[in-house]
N, C-alpha and C positions, 0 to 999 in steps of 0.2 A: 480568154483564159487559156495560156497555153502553159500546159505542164513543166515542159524541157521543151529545149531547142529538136532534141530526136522523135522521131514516131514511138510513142507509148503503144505495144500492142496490149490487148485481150490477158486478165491475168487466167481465166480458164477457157479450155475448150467446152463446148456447149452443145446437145444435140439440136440442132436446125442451127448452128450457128450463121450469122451474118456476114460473116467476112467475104465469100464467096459471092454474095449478092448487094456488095458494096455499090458496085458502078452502074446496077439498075437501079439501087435503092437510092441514090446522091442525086436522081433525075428529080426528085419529089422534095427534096428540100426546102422550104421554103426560103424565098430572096431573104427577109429579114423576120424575126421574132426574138422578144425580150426572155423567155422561159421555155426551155427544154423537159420533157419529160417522159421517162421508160416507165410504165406501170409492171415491164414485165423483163428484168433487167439483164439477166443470162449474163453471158460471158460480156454485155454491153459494148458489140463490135461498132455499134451504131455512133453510139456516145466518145468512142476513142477515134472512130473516124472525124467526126465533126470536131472533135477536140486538135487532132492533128491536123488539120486545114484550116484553124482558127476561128471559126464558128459560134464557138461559145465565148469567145472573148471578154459580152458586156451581157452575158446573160445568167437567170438563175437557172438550176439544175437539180433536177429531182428524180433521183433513179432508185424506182421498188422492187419488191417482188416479194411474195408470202412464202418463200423459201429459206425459213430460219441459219440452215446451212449457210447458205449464199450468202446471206446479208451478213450472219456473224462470219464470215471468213472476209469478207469488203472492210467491214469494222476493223478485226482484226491485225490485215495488214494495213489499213488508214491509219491507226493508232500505236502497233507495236509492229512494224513492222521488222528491225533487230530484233525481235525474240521469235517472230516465223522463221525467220531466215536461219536461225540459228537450230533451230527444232526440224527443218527441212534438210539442213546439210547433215546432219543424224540421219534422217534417213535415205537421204541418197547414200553413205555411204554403205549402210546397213542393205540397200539392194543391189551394191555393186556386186558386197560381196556373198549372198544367195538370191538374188532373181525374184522370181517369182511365189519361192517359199515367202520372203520378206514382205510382199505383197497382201496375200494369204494373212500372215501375222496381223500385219496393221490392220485390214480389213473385218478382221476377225476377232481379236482380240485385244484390241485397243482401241477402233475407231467407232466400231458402232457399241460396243458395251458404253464408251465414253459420253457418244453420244446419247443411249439410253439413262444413263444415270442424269447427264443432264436434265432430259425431258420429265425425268421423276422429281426431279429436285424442281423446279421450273414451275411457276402457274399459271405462266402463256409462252406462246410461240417468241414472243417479242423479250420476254425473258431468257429464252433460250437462247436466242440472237445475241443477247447482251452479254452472257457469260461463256457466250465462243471465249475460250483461252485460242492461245498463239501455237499451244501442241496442236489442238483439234483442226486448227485451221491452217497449217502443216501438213496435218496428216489428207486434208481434202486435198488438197494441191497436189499431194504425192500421189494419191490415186486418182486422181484427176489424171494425171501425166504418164503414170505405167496402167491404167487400166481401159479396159477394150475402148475403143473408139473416144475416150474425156468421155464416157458417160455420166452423169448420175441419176442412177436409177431405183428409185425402194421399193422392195415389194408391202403388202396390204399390210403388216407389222412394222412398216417403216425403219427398215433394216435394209441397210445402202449394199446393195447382192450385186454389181457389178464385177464379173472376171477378169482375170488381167488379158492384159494385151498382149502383140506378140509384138513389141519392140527389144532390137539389138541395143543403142547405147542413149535411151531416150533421158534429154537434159531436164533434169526435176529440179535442182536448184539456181536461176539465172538472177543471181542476186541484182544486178542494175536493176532488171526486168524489174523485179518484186517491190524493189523502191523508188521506181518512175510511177509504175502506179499505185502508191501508198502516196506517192505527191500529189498526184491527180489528184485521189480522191480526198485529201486532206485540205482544198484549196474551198473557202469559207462559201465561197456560192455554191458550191456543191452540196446536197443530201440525200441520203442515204437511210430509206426505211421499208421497216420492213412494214407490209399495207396488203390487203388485198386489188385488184385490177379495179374493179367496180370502186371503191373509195378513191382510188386517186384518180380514174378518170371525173368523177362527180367533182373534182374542184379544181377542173381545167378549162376553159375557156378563150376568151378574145385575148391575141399576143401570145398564145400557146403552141409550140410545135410539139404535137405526144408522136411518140413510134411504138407501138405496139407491135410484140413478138410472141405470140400466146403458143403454148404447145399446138403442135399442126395437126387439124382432123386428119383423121386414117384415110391413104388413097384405099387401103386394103384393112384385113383383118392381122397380115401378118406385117402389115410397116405403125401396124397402134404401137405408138410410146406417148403415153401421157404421163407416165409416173414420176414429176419429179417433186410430188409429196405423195406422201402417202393414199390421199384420196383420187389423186387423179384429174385430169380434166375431158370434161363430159362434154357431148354434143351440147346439152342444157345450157353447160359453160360456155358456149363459142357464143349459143345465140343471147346471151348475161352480156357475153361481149361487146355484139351487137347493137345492143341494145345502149349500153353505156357510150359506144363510139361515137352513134348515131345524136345523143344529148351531146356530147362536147362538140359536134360539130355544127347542132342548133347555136349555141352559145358563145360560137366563131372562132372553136380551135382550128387547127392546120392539121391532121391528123393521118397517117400511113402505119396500115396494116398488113403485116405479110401472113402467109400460110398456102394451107397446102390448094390443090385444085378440086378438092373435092365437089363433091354436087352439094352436100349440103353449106357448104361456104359460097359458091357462087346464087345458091339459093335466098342464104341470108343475105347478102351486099346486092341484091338485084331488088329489091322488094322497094315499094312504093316510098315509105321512109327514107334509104337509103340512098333512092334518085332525087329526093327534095332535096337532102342536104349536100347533095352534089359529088355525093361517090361514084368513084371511077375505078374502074377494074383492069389491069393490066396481066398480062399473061407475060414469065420469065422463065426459059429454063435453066434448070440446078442439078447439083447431080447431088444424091442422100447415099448415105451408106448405114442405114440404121436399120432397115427391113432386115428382118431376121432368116430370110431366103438373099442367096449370092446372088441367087438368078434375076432378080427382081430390085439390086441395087442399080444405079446409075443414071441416066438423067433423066427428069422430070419436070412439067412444068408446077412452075408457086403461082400463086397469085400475092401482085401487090394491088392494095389497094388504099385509096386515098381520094381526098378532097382537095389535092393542092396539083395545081397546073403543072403539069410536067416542064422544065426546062427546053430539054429535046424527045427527039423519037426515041423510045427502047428498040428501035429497031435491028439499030447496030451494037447494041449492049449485050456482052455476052458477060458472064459470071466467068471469075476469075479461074476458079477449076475446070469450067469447060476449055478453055485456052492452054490448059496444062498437061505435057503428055504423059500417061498416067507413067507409075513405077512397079518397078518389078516387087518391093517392100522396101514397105516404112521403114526407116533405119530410126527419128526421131520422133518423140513425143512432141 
């Protein structure tokens, strides 16, 4: 299944995104499987990788995530994409020309009021996903691209509180971009739901490659970001994880999990269960910039982990940003 002849990238930025831990994360691929599948779908750098090296060619494809947002802005641009595009170029112009007030605006006054009225009208998560309109899913993309770091972040009222960034002339509308991947994901073996982690691992098994990207336990108190619902994801959550991984790998999926190095994740993936089913822990360094101290950004080890034979050694595997020399500032979103 290939999109276009060109590399489709990522239509958002993501915090822990994948791009960067591409050429560790492509050691674990498995040689062959008939069904792909993201329980936890983010900017799904995973899924555009594998899609650009042909991978998915004769296979089905199942990318979730309980992130109403996420899923109705994927919908959105899969289905209408002409009317995002056209709702996005409004607002690029509108922050050419005030910045960061225009930011402020959307954020404030149309994006998440929008999104509240939604969740009023709405009598589940999965109906809110449904009636993403093409403004709404616009307006993520646009703060997706001028606000700090592509976060998305809600606090306890689930009110999307991310600040702007500090970009000089960051690109908010690449229309090819926006319609290579409304092709992607418009191509019939592809779906696209919205699910919790736990349900779509429960119906993964033998001929299954899942990639799992769950928000990353905290190295620290000040690198916690779990918030990309309003509840949060808890230690309880990681070892829910766990627990689900560990069944799909009974049941003969192929299964790689990334996250952070904490003690309690090399805790959970070391445990008696976890060596039956034949996980394995690799250590990669990355570099985050999401800690909320400067001093305390930059490189880190992740852990990958997984039950599929490595190809080669990570020995010589370095993530793409480590390879990169840094910049004096971001000129682009």
């Amino acid at each position: 299944m290939r999109a276009s002849t060109s590399t489709v990238r990522p239509l958002l930025k993501w915090a822990g995104g994948k791009r960067q831990l591409l050429p560790a994360l492509s050691e674990h691929y498995p040689p062959t499987f008939s069904r792909y599948v993201e329980p936890f779908v983010g900017s799904g750098a995973v899924f555009f990788d594998l899609l650009n090296i042909g991978r998915l060619d004769r296979c089905e494809i199942q990318l979730c995530d309980v992130n109403p947002d996420l899923i109705g802005c994927y919908w959105a641009v899969r289905d209408r994409a002409d009317d995002v595009i056209r709702e996005l170029k409004a607002l690029a112009h509108e922050y050419r020309k005030s910045g960061n007030e225009c930011y402020y605006d959307v954020r404030d006054q149309r994006f998440n009021p929008g999104r509240a009225t939604l969740q009023a009208q709405s009598s589940s998560q999965r109906e809110v996903a449904l009636q993403y309109t093409p403004e709404l899913a616009a307006m993520l993309i646009f703060l997706n691209r001028t606000g700090f770091n592509g976060l998305f972040r809600l606090n306890r009222r689930g009110g999307f509180n991310v600040p702007a960034g500090r970009y000089t002339d960051p690109r908010i509308c690449d229309e090819t971009h926006i319609r290579a991947v409304g092709a992607a994901l418009r191509n019939d073996r592809v779906s696209i739901t919205l699910s919790p982690f736990d349900e779509t691992l429960a119906r993964c098994g033998r001929g299954d490659f899942v990639y799992c990207d769950p928000p990353y336990a905290p190295l620290s108190r000040t690198s916690n970001f779990a918030h990309y619902t309003a509840g949060g994801f808890t230690s309880f959550d990681q070892w829910r994880l766990q627990q689900a991984v560990v069944d799909a790998c009974k049941r003969g999926a192929r299964v790689v999990v990334s996250n952070s190095s904490a003690a309690e994740i090399m805790k959970a993936y070391t445990t008696l269960d976890a060596q039956r089913v034949q996980l394995k822990i690799s250590r990669v360094p990355a570099r985050r910039a999401i800690n909320s101290r400067a001093s305390s950004r930059g490189p880190v080890d992740e852990l990958i982990i997984s039950n599929v034979k490595r190809a080669a050694s990570l020995a010589n595997v370095r993530p793409r940003m480590l390879r990169m020399r840094p910049k004096a500032r971001r000129k682009t979103a």
